[in-house]
C-alpha positions in Angstrom: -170.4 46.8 105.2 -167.2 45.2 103.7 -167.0 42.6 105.6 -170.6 41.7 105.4 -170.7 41.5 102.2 -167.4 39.5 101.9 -168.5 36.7 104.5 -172.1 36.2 103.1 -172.2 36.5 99.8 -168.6 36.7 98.5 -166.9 38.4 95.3 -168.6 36.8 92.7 -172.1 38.0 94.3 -170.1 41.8 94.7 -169.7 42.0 90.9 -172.8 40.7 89.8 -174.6 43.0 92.1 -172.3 46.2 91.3 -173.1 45.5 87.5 -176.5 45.6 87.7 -176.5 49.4 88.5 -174.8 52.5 86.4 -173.9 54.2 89.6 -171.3 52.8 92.3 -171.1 54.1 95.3 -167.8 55.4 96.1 -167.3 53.3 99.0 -168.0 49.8 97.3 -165.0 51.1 94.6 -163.0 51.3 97.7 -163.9 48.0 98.6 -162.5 46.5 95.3 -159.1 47.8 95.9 -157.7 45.0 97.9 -158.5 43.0 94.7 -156.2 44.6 92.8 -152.7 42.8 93.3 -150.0 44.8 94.0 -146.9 44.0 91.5 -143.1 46.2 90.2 -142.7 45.2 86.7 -138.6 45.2 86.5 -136.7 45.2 83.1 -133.2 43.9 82.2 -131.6 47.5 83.1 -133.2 47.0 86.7 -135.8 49.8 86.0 -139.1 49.5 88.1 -142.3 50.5 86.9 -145.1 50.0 90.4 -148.6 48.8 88.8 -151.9 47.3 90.0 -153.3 43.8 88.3 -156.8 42.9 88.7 -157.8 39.4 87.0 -161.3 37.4 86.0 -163.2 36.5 88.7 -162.2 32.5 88.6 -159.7 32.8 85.9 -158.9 29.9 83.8 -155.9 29.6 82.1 -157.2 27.7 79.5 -159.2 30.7 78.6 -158.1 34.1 76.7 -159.7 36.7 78.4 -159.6 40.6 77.2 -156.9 43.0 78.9 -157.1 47.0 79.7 -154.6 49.4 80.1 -155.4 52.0 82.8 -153.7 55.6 82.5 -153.9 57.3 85.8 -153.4 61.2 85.6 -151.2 63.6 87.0 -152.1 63.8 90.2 -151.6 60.0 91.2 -148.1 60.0 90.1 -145.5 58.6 92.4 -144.1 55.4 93.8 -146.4 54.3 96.5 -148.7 51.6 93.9 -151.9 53.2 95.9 -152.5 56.7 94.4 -153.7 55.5 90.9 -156.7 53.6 92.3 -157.7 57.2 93.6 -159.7 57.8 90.8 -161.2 54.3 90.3 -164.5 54.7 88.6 -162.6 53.0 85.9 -163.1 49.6 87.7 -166.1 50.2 86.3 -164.8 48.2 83.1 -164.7 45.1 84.8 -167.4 44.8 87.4 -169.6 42.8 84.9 -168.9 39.0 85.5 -170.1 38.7 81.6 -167.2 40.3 80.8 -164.5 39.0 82.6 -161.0 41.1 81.9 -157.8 41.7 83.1 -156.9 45.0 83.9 -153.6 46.3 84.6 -152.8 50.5 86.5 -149.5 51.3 86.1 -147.9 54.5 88.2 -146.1 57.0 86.7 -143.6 58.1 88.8 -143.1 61.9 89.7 -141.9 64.4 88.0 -142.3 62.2 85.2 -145.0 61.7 82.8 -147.0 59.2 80.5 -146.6 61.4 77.1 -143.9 63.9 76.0 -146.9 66.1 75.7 -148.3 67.5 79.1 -150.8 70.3 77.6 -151.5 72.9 75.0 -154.1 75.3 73.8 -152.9 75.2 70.1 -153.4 71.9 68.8 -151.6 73.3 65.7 -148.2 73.7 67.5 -145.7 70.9 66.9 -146.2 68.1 69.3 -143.0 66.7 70.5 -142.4 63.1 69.7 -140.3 61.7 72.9 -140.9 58.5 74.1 -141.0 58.8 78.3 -139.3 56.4 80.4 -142.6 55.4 82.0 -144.3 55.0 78.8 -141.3 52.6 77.3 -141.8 50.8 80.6 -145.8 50.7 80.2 -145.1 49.2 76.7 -142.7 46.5 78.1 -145.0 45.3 80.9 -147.8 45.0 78.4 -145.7 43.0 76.2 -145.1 41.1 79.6 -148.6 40.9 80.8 -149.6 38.9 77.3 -146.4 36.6 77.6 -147.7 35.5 81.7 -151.4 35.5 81.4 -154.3 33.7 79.4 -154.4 37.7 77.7 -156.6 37.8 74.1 -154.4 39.3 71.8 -157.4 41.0 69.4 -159.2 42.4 72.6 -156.7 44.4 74.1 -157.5 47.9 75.2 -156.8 51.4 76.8 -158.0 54.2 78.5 -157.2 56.9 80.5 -157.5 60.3 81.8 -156.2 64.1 81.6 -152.2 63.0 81.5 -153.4 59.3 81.1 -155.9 60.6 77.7 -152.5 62.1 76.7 -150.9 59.0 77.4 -153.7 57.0 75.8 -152.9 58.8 72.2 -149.6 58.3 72.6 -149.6 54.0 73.6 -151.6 54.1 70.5 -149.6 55.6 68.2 -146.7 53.7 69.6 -148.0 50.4 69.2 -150.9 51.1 66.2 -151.2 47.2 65.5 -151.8 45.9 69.3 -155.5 47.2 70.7 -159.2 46.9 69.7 -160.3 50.1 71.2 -159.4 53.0 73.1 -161.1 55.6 75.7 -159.3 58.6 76.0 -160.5 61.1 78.8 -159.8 64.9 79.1 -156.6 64.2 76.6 -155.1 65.2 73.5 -153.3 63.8 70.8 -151.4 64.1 68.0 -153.4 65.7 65.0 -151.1 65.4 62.2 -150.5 61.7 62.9 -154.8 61.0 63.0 -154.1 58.5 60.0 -152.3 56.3 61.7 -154.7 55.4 64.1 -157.8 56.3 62.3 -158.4 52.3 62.0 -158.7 51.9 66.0 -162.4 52.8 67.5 -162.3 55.1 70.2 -164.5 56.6 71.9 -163.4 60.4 73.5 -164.8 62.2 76.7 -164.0 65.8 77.6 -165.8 68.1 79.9 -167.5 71.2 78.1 -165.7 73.8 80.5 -162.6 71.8 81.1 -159.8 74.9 82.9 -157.0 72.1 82.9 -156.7 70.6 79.6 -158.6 72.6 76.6 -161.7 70.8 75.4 -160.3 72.4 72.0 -157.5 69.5 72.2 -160.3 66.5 71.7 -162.3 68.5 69.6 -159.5 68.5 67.4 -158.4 65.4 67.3 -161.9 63.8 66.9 -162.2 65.8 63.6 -158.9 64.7 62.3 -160.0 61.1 63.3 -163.4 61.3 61.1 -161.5 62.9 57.9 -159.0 59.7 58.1 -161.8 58.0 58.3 -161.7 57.1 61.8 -164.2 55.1 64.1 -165.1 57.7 66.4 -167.3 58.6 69.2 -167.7 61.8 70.9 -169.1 62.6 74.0 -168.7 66.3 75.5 -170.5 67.0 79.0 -171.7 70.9 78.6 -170.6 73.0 81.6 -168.4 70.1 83.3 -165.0 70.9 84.1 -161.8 68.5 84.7 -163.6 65.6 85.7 -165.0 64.3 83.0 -164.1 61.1 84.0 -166.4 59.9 86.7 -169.2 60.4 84.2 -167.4 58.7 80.9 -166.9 55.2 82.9 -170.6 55.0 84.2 -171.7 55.8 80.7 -174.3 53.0 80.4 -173.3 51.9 77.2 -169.6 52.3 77.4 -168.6 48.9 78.5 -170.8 47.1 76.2 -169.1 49.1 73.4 -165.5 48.2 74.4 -165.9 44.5 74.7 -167.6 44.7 71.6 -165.0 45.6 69.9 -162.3 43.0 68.7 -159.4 43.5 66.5 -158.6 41.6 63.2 -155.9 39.2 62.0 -154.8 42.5 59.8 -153.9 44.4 62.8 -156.6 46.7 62.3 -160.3 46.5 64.2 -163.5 45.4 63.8 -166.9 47.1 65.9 -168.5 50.5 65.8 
């Protein structure tokens, strides 16, 4: 089927066909895999960070094109630049050739994680404030990634799930200034530190009956968001557990919302 598709009718035709349905299969995901570049992001200290870089369909230079952020969780940690593709209904973010983006999935390597939060039940507990070694190398490839590429610097985004939602709060609250949007998954943030990020739109998915990471985490930090004022959307799947995230990224409207969403000259965004 791969090849099939590849010899007759080509990339371009892949997308525009893939777009035109909420549902991919999981095989034609697959399929887009070998179009995500493999790349180690090194710094000046010789520290490696292994991520994946998927860019426009016919990219121009001369253009500025939007950029994601993709926060793989837990499970795809390690150093092999494969496992955080395994769960890539995310690509569904950039299978619309009317919204051509660059998208870059960094790998957290193991033992190690995106935020110095992994999980709690009591949002009300302090939450720890360390900045991770993969998470200080995430923020220097992005800073990177807008330095080498045609990257608009008031649609830049991120997402991500369980560890990666985590992760997602954190990037945020890290660099408040730098992204139109966000899409944390299964996550949790920092409750007491809402205001600071109250300005960004997000819009949060958990899963009803979540055993992993307590549905009372993004419960709690989408009512902190809304009393600071916050541009917040909340969608909670009754009865699903972990994996929320399959059904956030084939959300039919989710992709319109992001690239809808721009930030303004004041550092804060604009959108709904």
């Amino acid at each position: 089927m791969k090849r099939w598709i590849g010899c007759v009718v080509g990339t371009s035709a892949i997308l525009a066909w893939l777009a035109a349905f909420q549902t991919v299969s999981a095989q034609m995901y697959k399929d887009l895999h070998s179009k995500l570049e493999k790349r180690v992001y090194k710094n000046a200290e010789g520290e490696t960070l292994p991520y994946r870089l998927w860019k426009p369909e016919n990219y121009d230079p001369n253009k500025k094109y939007p950029l994601i952020i993709f926060l793989h969780g837990a499970g795809e940690r390690g150093d092999d630049n494969e496992a955080q593709l395994k769960n890539d209904e995310f690509l569904t973010l950039v299978l619309d050739p009317q919204h051509p983006a660059f998208l870059i999935a960094p790998q957290c390597p193991r033992n190690s994680w995106w935020a110095g939060l992994r999980r709690q039940a009591d949002s009300s507990q302090p939450w720890p404030n360390e900045l991770t070694r993969p998470m200080k190398l995430v923020i220097e490839l992005f800073d990177q990634i807008r330095k080498e590429l045609s990257v608009d610097p008031d649609r830049c985004y991120v997402t991500g799930l369980s560890m990666g939602g985590f992760g997602t709060f954190d990037l945020l609250l890290r660099r408040p200034h730098d992204f139109a949007a966000a899409v944390p998954i299964c996550g949790g943030g920092d409750t007491s530190r809402a205001k600071e990020i109250a300005h960004i739109p997000m819009w949060i998915f958990h899963g009803g009956a979540d055993p992993v990471v307590p549905v009372s985490l993004s419960r709690a930090m989408v009512e902190a968001l809304k009393k600071a004022g916050g541009k917040v959307r909340y969608t909670e799947y009754p009865g699903v557990g972990h994996n929320s995230w399959s059904r956030a990224y084939q959300e039919p409207e989710l992709r319109e919302w992001l690239f809808q969403q721009v930030r303004s000259g004041s550092g804060e965004s604009s959108g709904s």
